[in-house]
N, C-alpha and C positions, 0 to 999 in steps of 0.2 A: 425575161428570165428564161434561160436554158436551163429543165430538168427535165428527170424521166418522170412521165406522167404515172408510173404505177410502179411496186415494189411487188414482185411472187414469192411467198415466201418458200425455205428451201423444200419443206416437205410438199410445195406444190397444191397445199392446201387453202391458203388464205392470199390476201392482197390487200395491199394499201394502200390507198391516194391520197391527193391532196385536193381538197373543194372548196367553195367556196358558198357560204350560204348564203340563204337570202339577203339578211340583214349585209352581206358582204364581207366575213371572217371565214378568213382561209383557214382550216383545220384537217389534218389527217384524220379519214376514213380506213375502217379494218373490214373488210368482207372475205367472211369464213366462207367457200367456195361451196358449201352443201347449203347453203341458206341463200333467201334472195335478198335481203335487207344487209346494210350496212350502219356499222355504227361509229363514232365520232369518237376519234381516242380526245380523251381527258391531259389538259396541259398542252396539247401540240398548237395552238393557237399560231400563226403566222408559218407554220411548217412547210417546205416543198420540199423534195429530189429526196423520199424514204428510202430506205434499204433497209434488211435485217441482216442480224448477226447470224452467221451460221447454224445453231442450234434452234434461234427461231423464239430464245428469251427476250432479245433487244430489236430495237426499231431504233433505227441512225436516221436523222432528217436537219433540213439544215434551217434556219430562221434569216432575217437580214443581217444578222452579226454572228451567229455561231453555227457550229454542229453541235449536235445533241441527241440524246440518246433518252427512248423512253420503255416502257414494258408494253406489250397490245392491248393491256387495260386502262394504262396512262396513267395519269398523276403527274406528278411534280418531275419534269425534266431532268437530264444532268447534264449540264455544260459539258463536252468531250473539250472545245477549244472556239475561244474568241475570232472572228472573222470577221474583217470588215469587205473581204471580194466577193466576188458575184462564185457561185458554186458552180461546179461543171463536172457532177458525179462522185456518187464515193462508192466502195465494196468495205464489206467487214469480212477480216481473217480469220481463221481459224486457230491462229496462234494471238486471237484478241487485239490486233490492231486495223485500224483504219485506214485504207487508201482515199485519198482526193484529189479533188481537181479544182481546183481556184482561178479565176482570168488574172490574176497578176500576184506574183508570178504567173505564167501560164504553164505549170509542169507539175510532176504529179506530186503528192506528200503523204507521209509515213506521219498517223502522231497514234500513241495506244488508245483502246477507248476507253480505258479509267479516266483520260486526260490527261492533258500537257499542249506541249508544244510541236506545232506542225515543223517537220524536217522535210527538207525534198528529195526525192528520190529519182528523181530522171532530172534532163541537162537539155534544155535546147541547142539545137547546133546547128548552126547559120539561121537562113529563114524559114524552119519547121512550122510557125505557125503555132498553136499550143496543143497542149498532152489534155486529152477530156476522158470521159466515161471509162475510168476505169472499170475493170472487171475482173478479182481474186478469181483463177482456176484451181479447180479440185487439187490439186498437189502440193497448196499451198504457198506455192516458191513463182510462179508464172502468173502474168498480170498481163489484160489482152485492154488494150485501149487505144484510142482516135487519137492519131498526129492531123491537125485540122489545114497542115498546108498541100494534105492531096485532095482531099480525105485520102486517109489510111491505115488500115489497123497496124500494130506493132503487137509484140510481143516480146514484156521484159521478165527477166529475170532475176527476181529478188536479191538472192543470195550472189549473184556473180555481178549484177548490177548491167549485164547485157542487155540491148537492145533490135530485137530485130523485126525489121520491116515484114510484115505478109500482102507484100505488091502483087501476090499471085492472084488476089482478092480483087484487085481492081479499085477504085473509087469507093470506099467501104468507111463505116463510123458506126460508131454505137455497139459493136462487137457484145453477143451476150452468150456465154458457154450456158449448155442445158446439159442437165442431168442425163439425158440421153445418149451424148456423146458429139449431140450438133453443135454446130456454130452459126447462130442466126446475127444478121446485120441487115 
């Protein structure tokens, strides 16, 4: 399985993984960044590839059949949307929806996080390879993510539906914008 092994949340405060315990049940962990213990959010039973929503109410994580959405105290899941692909990344917007990455299709999808149904948002063309780890930039409209036939970051554009290659990057995947102004890969 291809995920990211941690989620930062956006105030830079806390993180969330995915472990697996002894007994061998995979559950997302939350570690508030001033403490050294970590505790096991409630519900996320089978969860990998977290992310939070921008204000840092919701934690998006994906199971073997769905994305889902829970609070950093957990409980009772909410189905965002039924999947049966393998995951390969999501971001949550600011304008409350979700981008992802699924291997088949391999391109990227628009669905809200109330739920519904995943739309796709980018278009393979010729042999690109697939669209992964997305990543929502601060402005809301720009989305920096992996074309896996170079590696290479791209950078689309929501509202215009643009697509443009960052080859100046060289061999690059995983693209994460920081709050500082970087761009690590």
């Amino acid at each position: 399985r291809r995920s990211s092994p941690i989620a930062l949340s956006p105030d830079g405060r806390a993180l969330v993984y995915a472990a697996r315990t002894e007994e061998g049940a995979q559950n997302l962990y939350l570690r508030e960044l001033d403490r050294l213990d970590a505790r096991a959010i409630p519900g996320t039973e089978g969860a990998h590839t977290p992310f939070y929503s921008p204000n840092r109410q919701w934690i998006g994580f994906f199971t073997h059949d769905a994305l889902k959405r829970t609070t950093p105290r957990g409980g009772a899941p909410l189905t965002v949307a039924s999947l049966r692909q393998e995951s390969l990344g999501a971001s949550w917007g600011r304008d409350d929806t979700i981008l992802l990455a699924i291997s088949a299709p391999p391109v990227l999808f628009r669905v809200p996080a109330g739920g519904g149904t995943p739309e796709p948002v980018t278009e393979l063309e010729g042999d690109t390879g697939s669209h992964r780890y997305p990543s929502i930039l601060p402005d809301g409209d720009s989305v920096l993510f992996t074309v896996m036939s170079g590696p290479a970051l791209a950078l689309l554009s929501l509202e215009a539906g643009d697509v443009r290659s960052l080859e100046a990057l060289g061999a690059a995947s995983g693209g994460q914008y920081l709050p500082t102004g970087h761009l690590v890969y």
